[in-house]
N, CA, C and O atoms as CSV, one atom per row, in Angstrom:
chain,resi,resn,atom,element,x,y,z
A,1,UNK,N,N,-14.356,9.344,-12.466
A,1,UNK,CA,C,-15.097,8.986,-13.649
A,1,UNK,C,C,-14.222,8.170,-14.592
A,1,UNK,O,O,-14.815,7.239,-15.136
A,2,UNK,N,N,-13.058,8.309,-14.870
A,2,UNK,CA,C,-12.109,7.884,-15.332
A,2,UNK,C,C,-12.042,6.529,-15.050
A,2,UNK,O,O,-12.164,5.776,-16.016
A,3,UNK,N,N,-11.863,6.002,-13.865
A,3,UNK,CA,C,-11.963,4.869,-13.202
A,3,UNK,C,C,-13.089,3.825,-13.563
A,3,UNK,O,O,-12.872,2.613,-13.541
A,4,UNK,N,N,-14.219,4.341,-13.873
A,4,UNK,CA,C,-15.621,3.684,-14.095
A,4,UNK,C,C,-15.844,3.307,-15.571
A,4,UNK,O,O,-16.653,2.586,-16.154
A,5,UNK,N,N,-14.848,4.048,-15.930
A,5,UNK,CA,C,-14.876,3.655,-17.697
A,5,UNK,C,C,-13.931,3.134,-18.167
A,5,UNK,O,O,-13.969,2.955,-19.384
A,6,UNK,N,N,-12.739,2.693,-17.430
A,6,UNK,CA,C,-11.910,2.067,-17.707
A,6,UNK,C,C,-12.092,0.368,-17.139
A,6,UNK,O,O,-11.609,-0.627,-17.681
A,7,UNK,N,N,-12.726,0.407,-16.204
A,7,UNK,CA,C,-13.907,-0.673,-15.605
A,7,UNK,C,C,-15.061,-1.157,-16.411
A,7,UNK,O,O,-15.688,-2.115,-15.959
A,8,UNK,N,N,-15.509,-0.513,-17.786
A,8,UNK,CA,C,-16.839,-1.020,-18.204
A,8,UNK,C,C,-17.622,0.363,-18.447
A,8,UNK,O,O,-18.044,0.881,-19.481
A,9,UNK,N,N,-17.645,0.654,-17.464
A,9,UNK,CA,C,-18.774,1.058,-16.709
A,9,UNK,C,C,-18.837,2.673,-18.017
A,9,UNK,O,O,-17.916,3.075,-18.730
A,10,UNK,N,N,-20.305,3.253,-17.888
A,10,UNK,CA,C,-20.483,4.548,-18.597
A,10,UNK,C,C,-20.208,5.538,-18.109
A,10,UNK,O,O,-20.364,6.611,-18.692
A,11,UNK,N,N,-19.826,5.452,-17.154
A,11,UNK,CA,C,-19.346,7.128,-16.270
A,11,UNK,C,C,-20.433,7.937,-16.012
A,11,UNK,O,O,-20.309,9.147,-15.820
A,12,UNK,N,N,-21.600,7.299,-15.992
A,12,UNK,CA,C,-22.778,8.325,-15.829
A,12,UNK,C,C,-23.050,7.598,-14.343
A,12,UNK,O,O,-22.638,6.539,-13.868
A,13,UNK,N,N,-23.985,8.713,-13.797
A,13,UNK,CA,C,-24.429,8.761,-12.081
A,13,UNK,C,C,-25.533,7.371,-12.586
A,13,UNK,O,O,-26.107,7.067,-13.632
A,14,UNK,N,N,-25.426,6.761,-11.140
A,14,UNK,CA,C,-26.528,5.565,-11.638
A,14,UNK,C,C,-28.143,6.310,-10.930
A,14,UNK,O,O,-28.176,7.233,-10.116
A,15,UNK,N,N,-28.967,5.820,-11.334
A,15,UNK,CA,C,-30.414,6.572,-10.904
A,15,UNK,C,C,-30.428,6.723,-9.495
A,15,UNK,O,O,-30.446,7.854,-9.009
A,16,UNK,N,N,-30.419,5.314,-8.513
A,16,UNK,CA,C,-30.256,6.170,-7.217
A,16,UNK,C,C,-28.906,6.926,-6.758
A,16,UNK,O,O,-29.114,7.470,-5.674
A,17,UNK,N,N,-27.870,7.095,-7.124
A,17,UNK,CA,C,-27.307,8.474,-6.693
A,17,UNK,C,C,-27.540,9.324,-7.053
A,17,UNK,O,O,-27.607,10.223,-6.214
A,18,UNK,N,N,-27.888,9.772,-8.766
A,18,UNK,CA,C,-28.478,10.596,-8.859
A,18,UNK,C,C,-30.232,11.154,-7.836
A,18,UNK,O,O,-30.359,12.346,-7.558
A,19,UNK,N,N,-31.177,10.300,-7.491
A,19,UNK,CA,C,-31.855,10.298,-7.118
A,19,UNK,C,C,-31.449,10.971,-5.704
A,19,UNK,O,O,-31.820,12.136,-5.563
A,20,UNK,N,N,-30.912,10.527,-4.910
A,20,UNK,CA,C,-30.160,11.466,-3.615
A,20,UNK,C,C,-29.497,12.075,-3.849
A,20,UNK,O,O,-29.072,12.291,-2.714
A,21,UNK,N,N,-28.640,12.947,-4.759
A,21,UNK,CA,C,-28.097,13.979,-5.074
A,21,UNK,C,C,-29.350,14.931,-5.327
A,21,UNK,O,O,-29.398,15.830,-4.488
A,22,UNK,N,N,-30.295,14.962,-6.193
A,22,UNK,CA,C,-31.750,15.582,-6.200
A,22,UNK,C,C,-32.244,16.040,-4.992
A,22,UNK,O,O,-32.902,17.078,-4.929
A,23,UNK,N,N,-31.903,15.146,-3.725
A,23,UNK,CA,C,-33.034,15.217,-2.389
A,23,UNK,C,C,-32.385,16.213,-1.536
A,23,UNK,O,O,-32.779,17.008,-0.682
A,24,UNK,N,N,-31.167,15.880,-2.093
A,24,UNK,CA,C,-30.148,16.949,-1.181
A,24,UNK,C,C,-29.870,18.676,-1.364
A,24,UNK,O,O,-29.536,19.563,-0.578
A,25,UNK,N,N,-30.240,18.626,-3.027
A,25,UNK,CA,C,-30.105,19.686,-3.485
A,25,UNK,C,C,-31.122,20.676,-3.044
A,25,UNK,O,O,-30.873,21.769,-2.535
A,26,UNK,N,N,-32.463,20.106,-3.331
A,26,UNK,CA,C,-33.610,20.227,-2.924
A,26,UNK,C,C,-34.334,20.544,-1.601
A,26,UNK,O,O,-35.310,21.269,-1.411
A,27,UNK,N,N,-33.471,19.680,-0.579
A,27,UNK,CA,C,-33.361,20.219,0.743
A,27,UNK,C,C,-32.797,21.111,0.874
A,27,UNK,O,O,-33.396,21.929,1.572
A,28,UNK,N,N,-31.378,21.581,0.363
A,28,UNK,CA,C,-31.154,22.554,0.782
A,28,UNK,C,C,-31.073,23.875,-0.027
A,28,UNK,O,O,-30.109,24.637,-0.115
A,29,UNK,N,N,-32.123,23.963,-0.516
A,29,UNK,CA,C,-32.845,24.939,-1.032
A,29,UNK,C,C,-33.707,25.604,0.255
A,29,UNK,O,O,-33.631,26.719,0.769
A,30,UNK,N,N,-34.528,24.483,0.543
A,30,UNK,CA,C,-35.736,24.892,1.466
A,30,UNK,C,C,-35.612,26.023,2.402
A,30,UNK,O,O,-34.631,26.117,3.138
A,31,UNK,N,N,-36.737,27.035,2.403
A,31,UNK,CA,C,-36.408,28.159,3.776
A,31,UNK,C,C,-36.209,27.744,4.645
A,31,UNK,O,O,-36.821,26.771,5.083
A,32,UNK,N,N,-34.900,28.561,5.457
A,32,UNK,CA,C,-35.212,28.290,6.974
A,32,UNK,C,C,-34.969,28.759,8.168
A,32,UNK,O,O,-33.742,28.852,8.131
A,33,UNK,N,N,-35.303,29.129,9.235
A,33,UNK,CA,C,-35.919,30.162,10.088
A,33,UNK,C,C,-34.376,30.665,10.235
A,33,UNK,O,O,-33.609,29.984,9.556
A,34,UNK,N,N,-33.867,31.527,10.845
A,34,UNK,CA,C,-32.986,32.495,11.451
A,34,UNK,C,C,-32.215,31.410,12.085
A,34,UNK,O,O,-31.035,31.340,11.741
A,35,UNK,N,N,-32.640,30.562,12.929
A,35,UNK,CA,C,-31.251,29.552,13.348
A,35,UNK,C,C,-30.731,28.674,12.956
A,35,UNK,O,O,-29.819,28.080,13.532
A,36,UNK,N,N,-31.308,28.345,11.651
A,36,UNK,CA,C,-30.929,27.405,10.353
A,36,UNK,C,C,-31.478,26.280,10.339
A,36,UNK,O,O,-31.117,25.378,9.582
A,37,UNK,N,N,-32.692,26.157,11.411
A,37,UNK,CA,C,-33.549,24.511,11.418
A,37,UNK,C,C,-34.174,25.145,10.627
A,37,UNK,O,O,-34.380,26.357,10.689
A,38,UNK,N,N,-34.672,24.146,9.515
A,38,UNK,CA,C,-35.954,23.954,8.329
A,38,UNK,C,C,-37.215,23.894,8.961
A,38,UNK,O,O,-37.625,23.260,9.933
A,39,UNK,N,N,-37.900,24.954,7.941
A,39,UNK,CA,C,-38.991,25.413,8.099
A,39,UNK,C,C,-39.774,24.304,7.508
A,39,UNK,O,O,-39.239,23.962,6.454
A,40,UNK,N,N,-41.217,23.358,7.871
A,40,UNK,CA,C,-42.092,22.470,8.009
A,40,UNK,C,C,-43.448,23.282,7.407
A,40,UNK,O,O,-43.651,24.460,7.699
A,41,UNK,N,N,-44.075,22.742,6.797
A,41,UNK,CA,C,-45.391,23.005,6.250
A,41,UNK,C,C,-46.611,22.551,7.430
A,41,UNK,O,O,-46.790,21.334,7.384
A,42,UNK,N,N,-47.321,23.117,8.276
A,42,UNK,CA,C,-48.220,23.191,9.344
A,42,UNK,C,C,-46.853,23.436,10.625
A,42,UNK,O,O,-47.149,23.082,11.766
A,43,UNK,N,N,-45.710,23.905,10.443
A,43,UNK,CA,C,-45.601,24.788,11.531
A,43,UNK,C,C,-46.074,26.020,12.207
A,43,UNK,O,O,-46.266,27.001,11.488
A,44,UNK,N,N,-46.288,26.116,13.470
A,44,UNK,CA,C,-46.794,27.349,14.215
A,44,UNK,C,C,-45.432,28.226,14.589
A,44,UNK,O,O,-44.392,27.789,15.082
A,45,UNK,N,N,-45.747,29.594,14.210
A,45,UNK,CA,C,-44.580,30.143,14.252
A,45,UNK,C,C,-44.954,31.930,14.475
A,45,UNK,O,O,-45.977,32.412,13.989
A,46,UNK,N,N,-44.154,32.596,15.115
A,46,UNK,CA,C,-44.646,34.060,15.173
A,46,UNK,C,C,-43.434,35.015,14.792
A,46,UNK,O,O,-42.235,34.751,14.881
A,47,UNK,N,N,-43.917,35.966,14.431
A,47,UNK,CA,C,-43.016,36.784,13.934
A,47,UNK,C,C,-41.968,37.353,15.027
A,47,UNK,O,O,-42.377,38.121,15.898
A,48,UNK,N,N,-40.486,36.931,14.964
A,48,UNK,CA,C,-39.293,37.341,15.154
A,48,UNK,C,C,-39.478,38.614,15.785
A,48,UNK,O,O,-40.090,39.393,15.055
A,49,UNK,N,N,-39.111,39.141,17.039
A,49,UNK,CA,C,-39.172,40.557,17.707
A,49,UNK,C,C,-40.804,41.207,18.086
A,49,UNK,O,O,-41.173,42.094,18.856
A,50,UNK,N,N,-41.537,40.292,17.141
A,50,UNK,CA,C,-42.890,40.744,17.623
A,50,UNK,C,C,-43.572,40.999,19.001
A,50,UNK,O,O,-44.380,41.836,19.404
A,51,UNK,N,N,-42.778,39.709,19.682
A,51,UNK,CA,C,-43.180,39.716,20.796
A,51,UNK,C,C,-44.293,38.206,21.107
A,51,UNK,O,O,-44.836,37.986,22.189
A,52,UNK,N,N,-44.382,37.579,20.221
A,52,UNK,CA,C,-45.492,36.600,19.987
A,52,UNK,C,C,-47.272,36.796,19.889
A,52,UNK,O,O,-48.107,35.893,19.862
A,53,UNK,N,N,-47.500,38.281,19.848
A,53,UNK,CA,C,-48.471,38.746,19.698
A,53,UNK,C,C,-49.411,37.945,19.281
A,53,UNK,O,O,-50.269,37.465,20.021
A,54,UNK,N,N,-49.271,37.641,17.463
A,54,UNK,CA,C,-49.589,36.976,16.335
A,54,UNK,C,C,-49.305,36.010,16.329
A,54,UNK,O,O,-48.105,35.927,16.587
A,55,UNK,N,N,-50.058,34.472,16.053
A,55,UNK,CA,C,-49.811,33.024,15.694
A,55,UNK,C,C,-50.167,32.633,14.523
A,55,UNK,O,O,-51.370,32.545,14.275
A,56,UNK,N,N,-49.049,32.264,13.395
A,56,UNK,CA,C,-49.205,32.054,12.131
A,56,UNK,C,C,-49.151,30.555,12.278
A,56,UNK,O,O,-48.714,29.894,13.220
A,57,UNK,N,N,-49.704,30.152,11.109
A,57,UNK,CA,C,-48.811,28.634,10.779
A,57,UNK,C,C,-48.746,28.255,9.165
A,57,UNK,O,O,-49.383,28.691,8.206
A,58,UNK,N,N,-47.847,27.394,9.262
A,58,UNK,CA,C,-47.212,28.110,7.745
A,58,UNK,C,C,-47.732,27.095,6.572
A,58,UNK,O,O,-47.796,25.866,6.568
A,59,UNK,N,N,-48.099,28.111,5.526
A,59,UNK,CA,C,-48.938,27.230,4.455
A,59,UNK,C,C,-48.467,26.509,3.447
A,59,UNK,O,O,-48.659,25.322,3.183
A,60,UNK,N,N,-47.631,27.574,2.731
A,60,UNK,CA,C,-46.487,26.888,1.909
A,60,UNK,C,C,-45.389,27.388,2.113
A,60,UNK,O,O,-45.248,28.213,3.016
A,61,UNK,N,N,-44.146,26.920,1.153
A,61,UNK,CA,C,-42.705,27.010,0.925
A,61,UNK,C,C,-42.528,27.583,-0.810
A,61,UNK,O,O,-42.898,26.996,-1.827
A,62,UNK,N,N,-41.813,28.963,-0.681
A,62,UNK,CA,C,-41.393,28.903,-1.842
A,62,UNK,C,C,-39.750,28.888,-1.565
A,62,UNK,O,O,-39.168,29.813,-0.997
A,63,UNK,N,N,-39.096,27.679,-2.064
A,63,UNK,CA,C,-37.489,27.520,-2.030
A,63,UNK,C,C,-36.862,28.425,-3.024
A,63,UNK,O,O,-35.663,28.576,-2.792
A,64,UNK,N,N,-37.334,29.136,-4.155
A,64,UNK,CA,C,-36.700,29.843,-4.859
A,64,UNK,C,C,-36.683,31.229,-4.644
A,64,UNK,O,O,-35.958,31.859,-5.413
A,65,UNK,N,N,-37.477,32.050,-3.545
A,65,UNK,CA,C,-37.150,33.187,-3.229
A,65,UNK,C,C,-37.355,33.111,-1.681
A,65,UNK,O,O,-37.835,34.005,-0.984
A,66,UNK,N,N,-36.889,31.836,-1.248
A,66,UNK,CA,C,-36.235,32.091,0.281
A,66,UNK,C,C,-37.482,32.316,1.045
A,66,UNK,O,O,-37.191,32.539,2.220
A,67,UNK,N,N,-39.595,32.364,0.699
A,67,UNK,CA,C,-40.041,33.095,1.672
A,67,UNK,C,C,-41.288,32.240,2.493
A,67,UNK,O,O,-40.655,31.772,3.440
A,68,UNK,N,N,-41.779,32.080,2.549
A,68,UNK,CA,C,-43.156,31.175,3.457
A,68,UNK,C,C,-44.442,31.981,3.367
A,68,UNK,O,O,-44.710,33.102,3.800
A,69,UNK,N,N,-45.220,31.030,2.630
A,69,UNK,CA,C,-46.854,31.521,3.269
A,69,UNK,C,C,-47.353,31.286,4.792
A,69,UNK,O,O,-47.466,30.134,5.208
A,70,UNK,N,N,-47.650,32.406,5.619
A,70,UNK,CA,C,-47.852,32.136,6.391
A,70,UNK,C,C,-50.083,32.217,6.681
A,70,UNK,O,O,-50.699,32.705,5.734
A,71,UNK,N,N,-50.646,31.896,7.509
A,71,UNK,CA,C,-51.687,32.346,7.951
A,71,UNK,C,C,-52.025,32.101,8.960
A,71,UNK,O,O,-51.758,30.978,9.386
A,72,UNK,N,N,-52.937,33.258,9.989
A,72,UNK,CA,C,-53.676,33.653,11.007
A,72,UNK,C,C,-54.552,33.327,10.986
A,72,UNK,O,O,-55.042,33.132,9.873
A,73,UNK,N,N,-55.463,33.005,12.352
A,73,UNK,CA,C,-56.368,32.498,12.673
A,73,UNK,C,C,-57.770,32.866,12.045
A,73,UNK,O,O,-58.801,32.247,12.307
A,74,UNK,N,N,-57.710,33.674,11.402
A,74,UNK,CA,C,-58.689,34.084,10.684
A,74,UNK,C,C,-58.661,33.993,9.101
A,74,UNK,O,O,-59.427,34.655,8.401
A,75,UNK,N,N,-57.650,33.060,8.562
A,75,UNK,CA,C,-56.984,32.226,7.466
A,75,UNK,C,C,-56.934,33.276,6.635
A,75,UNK,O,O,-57.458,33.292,5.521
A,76,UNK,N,N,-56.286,34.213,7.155
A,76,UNK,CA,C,-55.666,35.551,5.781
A,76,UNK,C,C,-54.287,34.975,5.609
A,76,UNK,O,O,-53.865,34.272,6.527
A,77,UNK,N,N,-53.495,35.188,4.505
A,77,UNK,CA,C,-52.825,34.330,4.050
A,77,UNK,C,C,-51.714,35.271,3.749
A,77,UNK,O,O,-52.199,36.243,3.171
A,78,UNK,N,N,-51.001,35.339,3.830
A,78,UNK,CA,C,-49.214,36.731,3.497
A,78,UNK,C,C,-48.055,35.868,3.730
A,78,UNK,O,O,-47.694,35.111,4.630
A,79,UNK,N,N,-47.352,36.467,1.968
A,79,UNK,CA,C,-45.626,35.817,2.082
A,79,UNK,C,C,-44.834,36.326,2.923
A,79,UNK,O,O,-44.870,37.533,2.682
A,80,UNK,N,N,-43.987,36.105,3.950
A,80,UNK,CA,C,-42.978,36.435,4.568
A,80,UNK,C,C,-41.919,35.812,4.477
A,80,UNK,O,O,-41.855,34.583,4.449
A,81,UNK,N,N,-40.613,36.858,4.397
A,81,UNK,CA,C,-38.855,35.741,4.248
A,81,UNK,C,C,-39.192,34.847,5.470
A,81,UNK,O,O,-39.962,34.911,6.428
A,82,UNK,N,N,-38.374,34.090,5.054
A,82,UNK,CA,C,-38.523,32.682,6.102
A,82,UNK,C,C,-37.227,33.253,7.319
A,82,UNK,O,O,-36.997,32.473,8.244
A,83,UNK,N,N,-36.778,34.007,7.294
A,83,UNK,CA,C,-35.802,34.355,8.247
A,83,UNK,C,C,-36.180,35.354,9.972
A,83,UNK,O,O,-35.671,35.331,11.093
A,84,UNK,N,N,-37.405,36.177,9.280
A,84,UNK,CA,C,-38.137,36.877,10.124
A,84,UNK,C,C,-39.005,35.774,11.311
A,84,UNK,O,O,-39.423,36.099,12.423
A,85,UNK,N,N,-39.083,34.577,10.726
A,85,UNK,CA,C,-39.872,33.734,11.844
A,85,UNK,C,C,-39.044,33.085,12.611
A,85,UNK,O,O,-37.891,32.686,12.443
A,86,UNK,N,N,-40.043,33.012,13.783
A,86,UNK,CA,C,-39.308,32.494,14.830
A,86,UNK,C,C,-40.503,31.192,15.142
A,86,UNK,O,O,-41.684,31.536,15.092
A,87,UNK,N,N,-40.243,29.986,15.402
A,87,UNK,CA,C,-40.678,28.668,15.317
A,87,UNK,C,C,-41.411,28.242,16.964
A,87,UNK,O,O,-40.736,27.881,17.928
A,88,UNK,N,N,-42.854,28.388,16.961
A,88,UNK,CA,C,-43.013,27.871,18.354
A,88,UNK,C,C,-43.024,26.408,18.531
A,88,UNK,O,O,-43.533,25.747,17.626
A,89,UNK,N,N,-42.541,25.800,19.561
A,89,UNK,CA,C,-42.540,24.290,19.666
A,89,UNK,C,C,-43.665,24.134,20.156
A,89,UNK,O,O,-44.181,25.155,20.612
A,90,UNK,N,N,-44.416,22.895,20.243
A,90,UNK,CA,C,-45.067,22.243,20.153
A,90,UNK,C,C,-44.770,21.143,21.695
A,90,UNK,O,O,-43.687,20.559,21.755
A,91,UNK,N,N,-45.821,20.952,22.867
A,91,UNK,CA,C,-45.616,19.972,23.688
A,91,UNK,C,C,-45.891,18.814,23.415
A,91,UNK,O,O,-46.910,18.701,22.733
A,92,UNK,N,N,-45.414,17.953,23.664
A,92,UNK,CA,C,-46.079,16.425,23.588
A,92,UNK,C,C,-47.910,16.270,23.582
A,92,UNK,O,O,-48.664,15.569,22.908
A,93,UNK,N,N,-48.135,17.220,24.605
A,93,UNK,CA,C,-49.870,17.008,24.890
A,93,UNK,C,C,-50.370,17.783,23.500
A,93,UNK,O,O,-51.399,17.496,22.889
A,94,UNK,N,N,-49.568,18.667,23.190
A,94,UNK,CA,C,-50.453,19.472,21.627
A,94,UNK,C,C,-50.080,18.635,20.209
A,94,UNK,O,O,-50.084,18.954,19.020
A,95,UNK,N,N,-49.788,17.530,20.870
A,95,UNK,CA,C,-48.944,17.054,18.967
A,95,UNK,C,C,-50.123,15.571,19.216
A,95,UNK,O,O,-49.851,14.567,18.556
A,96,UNK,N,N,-51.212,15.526,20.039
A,96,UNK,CA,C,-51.825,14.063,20.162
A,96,UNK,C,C,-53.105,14.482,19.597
A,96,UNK,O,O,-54.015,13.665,19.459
């Protein structure tokens, strides 16, 4: 900072670094499953040890207490930590 003001310059972040410093922070806020890939809004995902019984897919993100809306096929809707899910992939033929 020192450097930038002895240059001219105001020593303040210019808008786009600040602007990606924001995206970053922000990302890594976001929940995310037990193996540390980020959790996606319309992911299909089942509960961790369940056995895959149940197929959720996930509604929202809350980044400030770590947890995910999830809902079932019958669109009942329940927060769960984002750590308890386990993420089903998706084939090429189900993503068309």
């Amino acid at each position: 900072m020192a450097d930038r003001m002895r240059e001219g310059g105001t020593g303040a972040t210019s808008g786009k670094q600040y602007g990606y410093e924001m995206v970053e922070y922000y990302a890594s806020r976001m929940p995310r499953y037990a193996d540390g890939s980020a959790i996606h809004r319309g992911d299909t995902v089942h509960i961790a040890g369940d056995g895959g019984c149940t197929i959720y897919k996930v509604v929202a993100l809350d980044d400030i207490n770590g947890e995910v809306q999830v809902a079932d096929t019958l669109k009942r809707a329940m927060w769960m930590p984002a750590t308890d899910l386990e993420h089903i992939p998706m084939t090429d033929k189900q993503r068309r």
